[in-house]
Structure formats: structure tokens, C-alpha cells
N, C-alpha and C positions, 0 to 999 in steps of 0.2 A: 861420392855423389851427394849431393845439396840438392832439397827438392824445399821452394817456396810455392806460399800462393797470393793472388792480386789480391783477393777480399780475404776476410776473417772467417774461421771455421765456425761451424754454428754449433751452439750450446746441446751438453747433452747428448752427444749424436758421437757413433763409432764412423770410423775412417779407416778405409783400406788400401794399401799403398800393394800393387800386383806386377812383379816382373814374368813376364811372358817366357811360357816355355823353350820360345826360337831364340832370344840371347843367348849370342855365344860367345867364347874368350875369344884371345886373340890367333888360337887355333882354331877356331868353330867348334869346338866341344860345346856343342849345348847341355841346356838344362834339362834332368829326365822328367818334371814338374813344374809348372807356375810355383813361383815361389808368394807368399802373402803378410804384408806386415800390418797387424792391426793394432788401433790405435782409438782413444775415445776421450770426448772433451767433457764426458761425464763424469760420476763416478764408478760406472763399469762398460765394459766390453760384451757388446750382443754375443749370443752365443747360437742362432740361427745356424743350420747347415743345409746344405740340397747338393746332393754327389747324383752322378750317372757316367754314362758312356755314351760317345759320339761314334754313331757305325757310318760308313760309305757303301753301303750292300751290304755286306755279308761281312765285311773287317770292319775291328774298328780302327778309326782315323784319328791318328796325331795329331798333335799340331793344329788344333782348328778353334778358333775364336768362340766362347762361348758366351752369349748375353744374357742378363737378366733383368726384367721389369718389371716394377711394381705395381701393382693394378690396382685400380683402372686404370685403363691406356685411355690417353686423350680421345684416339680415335683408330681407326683399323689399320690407318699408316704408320704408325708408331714404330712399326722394325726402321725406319729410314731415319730416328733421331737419335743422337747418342743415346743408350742407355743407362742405367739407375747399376750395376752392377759390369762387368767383366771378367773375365780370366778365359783360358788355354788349354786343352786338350794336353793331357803328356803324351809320352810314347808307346801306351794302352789304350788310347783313347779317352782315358779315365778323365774327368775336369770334378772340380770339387767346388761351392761358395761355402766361404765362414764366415765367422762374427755377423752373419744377420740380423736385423730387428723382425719382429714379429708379426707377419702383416702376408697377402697373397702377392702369387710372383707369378709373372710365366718366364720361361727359357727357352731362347732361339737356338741355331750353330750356325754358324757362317764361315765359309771359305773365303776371307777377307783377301781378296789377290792384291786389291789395292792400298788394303792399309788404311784406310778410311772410316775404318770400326763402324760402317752400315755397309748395309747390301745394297748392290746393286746390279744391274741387269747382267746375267750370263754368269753369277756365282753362286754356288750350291748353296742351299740352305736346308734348315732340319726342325722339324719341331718331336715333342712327346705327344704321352698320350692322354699329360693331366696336367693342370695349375695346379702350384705348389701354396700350399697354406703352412704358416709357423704359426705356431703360436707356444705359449708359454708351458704348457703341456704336450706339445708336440713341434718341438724346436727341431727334431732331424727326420727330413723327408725320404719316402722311400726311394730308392734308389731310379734315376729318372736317363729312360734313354732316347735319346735324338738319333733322327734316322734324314742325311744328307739326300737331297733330290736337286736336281735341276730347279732351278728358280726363274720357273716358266709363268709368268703371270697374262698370258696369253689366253683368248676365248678361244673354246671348240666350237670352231665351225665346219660348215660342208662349203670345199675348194673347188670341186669340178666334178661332173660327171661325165662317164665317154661311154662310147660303145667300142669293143675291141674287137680286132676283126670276126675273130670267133664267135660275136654277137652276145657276148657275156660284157653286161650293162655293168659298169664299176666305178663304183662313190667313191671320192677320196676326200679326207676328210685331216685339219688341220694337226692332229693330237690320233695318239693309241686308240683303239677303239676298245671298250669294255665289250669284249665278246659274247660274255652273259648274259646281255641286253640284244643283241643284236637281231634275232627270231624275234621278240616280240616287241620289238619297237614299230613304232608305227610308219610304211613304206606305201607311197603313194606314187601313181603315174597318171600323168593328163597328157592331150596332146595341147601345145598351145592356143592353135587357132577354134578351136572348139572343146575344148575342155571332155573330150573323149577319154574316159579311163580307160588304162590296161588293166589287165590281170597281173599282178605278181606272182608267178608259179614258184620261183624261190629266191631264197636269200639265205646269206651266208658268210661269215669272214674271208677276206683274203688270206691264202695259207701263205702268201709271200709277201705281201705287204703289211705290216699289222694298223697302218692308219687308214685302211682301203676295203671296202664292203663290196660284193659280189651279189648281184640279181640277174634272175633268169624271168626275161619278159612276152608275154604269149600274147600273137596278132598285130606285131610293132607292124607299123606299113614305112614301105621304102617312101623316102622324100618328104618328110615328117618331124616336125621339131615338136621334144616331148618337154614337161616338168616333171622332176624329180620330188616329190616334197615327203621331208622325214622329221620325222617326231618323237623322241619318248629315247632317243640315244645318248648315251655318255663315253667321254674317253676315262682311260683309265685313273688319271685324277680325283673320278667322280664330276668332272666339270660336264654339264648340260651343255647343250647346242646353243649360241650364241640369238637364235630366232628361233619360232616355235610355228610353224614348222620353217622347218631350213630346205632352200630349193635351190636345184642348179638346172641346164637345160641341156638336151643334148639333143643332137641330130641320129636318125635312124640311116647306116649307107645303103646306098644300091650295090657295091661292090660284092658278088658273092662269097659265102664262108667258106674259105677252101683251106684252113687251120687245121692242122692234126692234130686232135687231144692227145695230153702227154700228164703221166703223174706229175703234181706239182710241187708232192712232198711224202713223206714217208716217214713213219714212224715204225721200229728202229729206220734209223739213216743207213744206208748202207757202207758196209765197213764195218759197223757200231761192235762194239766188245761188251760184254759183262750184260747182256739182255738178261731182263727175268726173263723167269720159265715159266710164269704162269699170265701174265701180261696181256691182251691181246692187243693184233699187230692192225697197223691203219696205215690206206691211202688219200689222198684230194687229191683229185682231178684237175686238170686245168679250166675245164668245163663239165656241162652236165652229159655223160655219156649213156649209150646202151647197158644198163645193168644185166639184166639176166647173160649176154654175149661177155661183161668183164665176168661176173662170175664164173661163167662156166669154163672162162681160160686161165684163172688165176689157181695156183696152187702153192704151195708150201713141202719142200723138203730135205732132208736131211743129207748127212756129208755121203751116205750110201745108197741114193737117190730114193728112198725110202719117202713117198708122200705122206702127210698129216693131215689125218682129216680135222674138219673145223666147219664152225657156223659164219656163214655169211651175215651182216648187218648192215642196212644201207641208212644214213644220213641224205635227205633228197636224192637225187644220182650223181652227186658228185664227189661225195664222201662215204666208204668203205672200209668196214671192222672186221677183220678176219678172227675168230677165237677160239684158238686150239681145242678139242675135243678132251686132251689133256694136256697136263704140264710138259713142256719141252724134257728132251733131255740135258744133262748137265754139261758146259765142256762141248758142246756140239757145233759143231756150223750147219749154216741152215741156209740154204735159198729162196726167197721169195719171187715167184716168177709170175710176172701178167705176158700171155703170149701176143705178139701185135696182134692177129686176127682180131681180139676181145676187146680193141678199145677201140670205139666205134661212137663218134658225136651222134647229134641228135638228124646232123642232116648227112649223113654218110659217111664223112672223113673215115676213115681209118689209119692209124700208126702203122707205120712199113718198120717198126726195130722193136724187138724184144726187152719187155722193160724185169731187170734183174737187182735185187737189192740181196747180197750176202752179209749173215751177221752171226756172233758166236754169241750162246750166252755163255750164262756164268760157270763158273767147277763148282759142283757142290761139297766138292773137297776142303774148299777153302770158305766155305760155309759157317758160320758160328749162329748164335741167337741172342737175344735179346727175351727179356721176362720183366714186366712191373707192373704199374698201374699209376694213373692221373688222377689226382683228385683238384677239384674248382671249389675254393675256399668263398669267394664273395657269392651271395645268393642270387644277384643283378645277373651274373654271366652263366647261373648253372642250365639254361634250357639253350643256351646260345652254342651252335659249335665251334670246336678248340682243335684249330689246326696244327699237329703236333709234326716238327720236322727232325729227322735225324742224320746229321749231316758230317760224312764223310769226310778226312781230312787228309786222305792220298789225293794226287793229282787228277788221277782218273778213278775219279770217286763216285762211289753209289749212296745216294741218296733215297730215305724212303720218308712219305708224306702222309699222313694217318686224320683223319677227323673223331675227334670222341664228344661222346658227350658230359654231365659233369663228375661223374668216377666212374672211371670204368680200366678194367686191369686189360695187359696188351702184349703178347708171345709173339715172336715173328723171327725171319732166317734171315739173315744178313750177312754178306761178306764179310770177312774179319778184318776192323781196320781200327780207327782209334775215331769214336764220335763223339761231337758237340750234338747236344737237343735245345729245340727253342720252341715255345710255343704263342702262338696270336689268338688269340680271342677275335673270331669272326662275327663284328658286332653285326655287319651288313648283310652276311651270310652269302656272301660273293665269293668265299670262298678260298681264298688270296687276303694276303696282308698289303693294307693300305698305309702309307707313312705318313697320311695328313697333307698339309700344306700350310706353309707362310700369309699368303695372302691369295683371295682370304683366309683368316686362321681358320683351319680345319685341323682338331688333334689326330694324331696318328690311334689307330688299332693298338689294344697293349698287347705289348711281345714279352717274352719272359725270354731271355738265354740263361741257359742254366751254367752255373762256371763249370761243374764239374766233367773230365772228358769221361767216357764212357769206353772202356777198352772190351773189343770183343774178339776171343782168337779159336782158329779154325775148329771144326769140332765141337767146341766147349760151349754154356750156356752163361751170357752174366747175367746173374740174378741180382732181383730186390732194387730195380730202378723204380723206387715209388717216388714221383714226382707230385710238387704241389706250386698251386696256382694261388696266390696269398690273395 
């Protein structure tokens, strides 16, 4: 292969010549790495480096294009013109830049479908959670990882409002909704023709829709066109409301509410295997129902009809926490039962079918533990919480999810399986790892995946998982 170029190479300046890890021979055996040939019209060869890993969720992703730019960028469109650097994901996800000169950089990933070495509409993109600086005392950056999203450059907006027949008012809304805003955003009702407010008696995410918000509204009058107007909400982006406040309009029916509330959703799911035993159990409603009537029909019991007692906790009246008085047993099945009599809307309806959700928890047989401690090296992150995950790598895997603060040592029972830990630095204190966004640039939350697995087997304790956050 013979590579020319139109104009003269400039003085001084390293060159790097990058075969992409998808070349393949003439069998398609590709390459397990971007291969790199550097070259320099100086009298030496930069020696710059910036290594990371490309994740798509939770793995990480081969094969995916990764860019590099020098900063400052012209302007905030900049992912859309060739970039200043190049290379490829191997078959770890790993991408590596060499012979760099000295100077700041930021680094995209892109699922280039088209081959066009920019992004564009409908292809994943990823950013980190820092710009990378070389310089002559610090030529190799720490390890930098891109975390691939939808490359949604779309506003949060509010799409429609309805009333359903049940008379549960429900926003829908273009994007996720950040549920942890959702109580205290600001939710307003007028009637149009007079600007008549309602009362909001509540609000609430949709347990089935997650771009869709749920109000319960007191004195609506039949034949009545209302405004909706909401303020102070974000989808899970972090992207704001595209107007401030955002409105939609809906009609109040005259048709009466003859809907039978019905659980909407269930925490365990029914069926579920491997439930903690200490966990407690949760319903949503499809609407706002009689509580003290579900209480008094709801119960919990074992394989020997043996009831559990437990504390009722209500979330307005549409959402219910039941929590054991104690820990389950282990290896047990267990039915959760709401009787029809007990669900009972606000205007009468009652459910004519018995609502049943059967679930085993775990064997404590097959039990192991976990023993160590976190510590938070930077002093920026030590008051901030560090959501630690410990994650499962059997199929039907258990997952546990911990917040600490910045050292703190950590005992816990876990199934015995073989774990990866990763930890996020929750700057926003939302709670959840955020991955940033392309445009506009927003850097992702730093995550730590630690390489090493973490083997825990039944019975036994692994000790001395002292983790640290550089």
C-alpha cells in the first residue's frame, strides 16, 4: 500500500498513519487493535498518550470510532467537522492515542454507521468525564472512559395532556422524565375561559410510562377546557423544558368514571426469584384508591399460608410499601395478596378479581459476603455521594447498590457469584450516573470500573476489597 499526499507536510510536526480495527484479510479475520504508524518531520516523535474504554451500558463496545480534538473548538458544533486525531475501539473496547503533542484535547466515540468519520442524526455518541491536558510533565492521561447514548439532540418538551377515563390527568412529555424532580416541580391548572385555578391534590410519575406524569385534580367541572402549565422539570438528560412554563390543554369529559382500579406495577414482579429478605415490597395503582380498605385487604404470606406481619406506608394513595416486620425467610415462596373488595377508587369502582403476585426469595445457603472499605482520594468529591455498584455476572444476576460517603469500610451477604464493582461520583446528588452529552457538551459523572472480578463463594467471606477513588 502507497499512501501520498496533495500538499507538503508541515515542518516539525509528528504524523500518524491509523488502520482501523474492522480491516480485514481476505478471510475477514480482523484486527484485535487499531494498528498506528508514527512518523515526524521534526527531529522527534511526540510522545503524548490518552488510553480509555468505550462502554455501550454496561459492556464495553468494539469496534467504535473514537475522535480527538484540540481545544479550543471553534465553536460547539465541532463534533460535525473532521477531527484533529482518530482511531478504534479493539475487541475490549480499549482505544489508545500516541505520539501526541502537548496541548488540551477533548474525546468523543461514535458509532459511525455511515462511515463519514462525523456524527450524525440517529447514531450513538459518548463523551467522559474530563478534557484531557499533556503536557511535558504529564504526557500520559489517566485512563478516560466514554459511555455511548442515543444521540438525541432533541428539546424536552410537554406533548399533550388528556384526561383518561379514570379522571387521572396525564402529561406526556417528549423525553424520560427525571423522577426526582417530579414532586417538586412546579404544576399549575387554570381553566381557560377565566383563568380559574384548580387545586393539585397530587402528582406523581407514571409507573408505565416513564416519559408520562400522573395528576390528581380536585373540583375539575364537566364541559371545561383547562391549562396545564409546568415548570421546574427535567428529562433524564438533565435537559430543561423547552418553555418556561410549558402548557398543554385538555378537556374535562362528562362521560362518567366507570374504570376499575388495578395494580399498575409491582415491586417484586410476580414470578421474581432471588428477592432480598429484607427489602420491602411495593404497589402503584393505577389511580388514587381507598387506602385504609387496600390496607386492611392486603396481606403477605408464606408457602404454609403462614401471614407476615408488616408496616403499611402510603405515597399519596396511589403508591404502597409494605415492610416486613422482619427478614423473610430464605428459599421461601411467598404470596402477596390485595383482595378485590380492597381496591376501591375514589368514586366507587371496585376490582371484581383478586390481585396475586407470587415470588421466592433467595437460599441463604448459597449466601457468601463481601468485607472492605472506599476511600475518595480527591478532596472536590469527599462530601459528595459515591454510588458504589456490585454487579453480578450470572445471567439472573443480583445486583447490590450502596452510597457512601468519602471512607467508609462496607460488610454485606450476597449470593455467591463472580463480581465486577464500579463506582460514580454523584456530582448532582440525583442519585444515578449521568453520561453527559455531545451536544451540548455536558461531561459525564466519573465512574470508576474497577478490572479486578471479585469472587464470592457460598458460605465463605472475601475479605480486604479496600477500594480507592484516585
Amino acid at each position: 500500500m502507497a499512501i501520498s499526499w496533495p500538499d507538503s507536510l508541515a515542518a516539525n510536526t509528528t504524523y500518524l498513519i491509523t488502520i482501523a480495527a474492522q480491516i480485514g484479510d481476505l478471510r475477514n479475520n480482523k484486527l484485535l487493535d487499531s494498528y498506528v504508524l508514527a512518523f515526524s518531520t521534526g527531529p522527534a516523535i511526540d510522545s503524548g498518550t490518552v488510553t480509555g474504554i468505550v462502554y455501550d451500558g454496561d459492556k464495553p463496545a468494539p469496534n467504535t470510532q473514537v475522535v480527538l480534538f484540540a481545544l479550543p473548538l471553534d465553536s460547539a458544533d465541532a463534533i460535525y467537522i473532521p477531527p484533529d486525531y482518530i482511531t478504534e475501539s479493539g475487541a475490549n473496547g480499549a482505544f489508545s492515542f500516541t505520539y501526541l503533542p502537548g496541548r488540551n484535547y477533548r474525546a468523543y466515540a461514535l458509532v459511525d454507521k455511515n462511515k463519514n468519520r462525523t456524527l450524525d442524526y440517529g447514531e450513538k455518541s459518548g463523551v467522559g468525564a474530563f478534557d484531557i491536558l499533556l503536557t511535558p510533565d504529564e504526557y500520559v492521561s489517566p485512563p478516560l472512559f466514554l459511555y455511548l447514548q442515543d444521540s438525541d439532540t432533541t428539546v424536552f418538551s410537554l406533548k399533550q395532556c388528556r384526561v383518561n377515563p379514570d379522571r387521572v390527568v396525564q402529561a406526556k412529555f417528549s423525553h424520560e422524565v427525571d423522577t426526582s424532580v417530579v414532586r417538586s416541580a412546579g404544576w399549575e391548572v387554570r381553566a381557560v375561559n377565566d383563568s380559574t385555578r384548580l387545586p393539585v391534590r397530587a402528582v406523581a410519575p407514571d409507573p408505565q410510562e416513564p416519559t408520562a406524569v400522573r395528576l390528581i385534580l380536585a373540583d375539575a367541572a364537566v364541559g371545561i377546557s383547562y391549562r396545564l402549565h409546568v415548570g421546574g422539570l427535567s428529562d433524564i438528560r438533565g435537559g430543561d423544558l423547552d418553555t418556561v412554563p410549558a402548557t398543554a390543554e385538555f378537556f374535562w369529559p362528562s362521560a362518567p368514571d366507570t374504570v376499575l382500579p388495578a395494580v399498575a406495577k409491582s415491586i417484586p414482579t410476580p414470578g421474581a426469584t432471588a428477592v432480598s429478605l429484607s427489602d420491602p415490597l411495593q404497589l402503584w395503582f393505577s389511580e388514587p384508591v381507598d387506602t385504609a380498605r387496600a390496607a386492611a385487604s392486603l396481606y403477605l404470606a408464606d408457602s404454609a399460608g403462614n401471614r407476615v406481619a408488616g408496616t403499611i406506608l402510603w405515597s399519596g394513595n396511589w403508591e404502597l410499601l409494605f415492610a416486613p416486620g422482619a427478614d423473610l425467610a430464605g428459599g421461601m415462596q411467598y404470596l402477596l395478596v390485595l383482595d378485590s373488595a380492597g381496591l376501591v377508587d375514589a368514586v366507587g369502582n371496585a376490582s371484581t378479581a383478586r390481585w396475586v403476585a407470587d415470588f421466592t426469595t433467595f437460599d441463604p445457603q448459597n449466601l457468601g459476603a463481601i468485607t472492605g472499605s472506599l476511600t475518595v482520594t480527591p478532596a472536590e468529591w469527599q462530601n459528595l455521594p459515591i454510588i458504589v455498584e456490585f454487579l453480578a455476572q450470572q445471567e439472573r444476576a443480583f445486583s447490590r447498590r450502596m452510597t457512601f460517603s468519602a471512607r467508609e469500610s462496607f460488610s454485606f451477604d450476597t449470593p455467591a457469584d463472580r463480581y465486577l464493582m464500579r463506582a460514580t461520583v454523584d456530582l448532582n446528588r440525583n442519585g444515578r450516573f449521568d453520561p453527559g452529552a455531545v451536544l451540548p457538551h455536558a461531561p459525564a459523572e466519573p465512574r470508576f470500573n474497577f478490572p479486578d472480578t471479585i469472587d464470592v463463594r457460598a458460605r465463605f467471606t472475601t475479605e480486604g476489597v479496600d477500594l480507592t477513588i484516585p
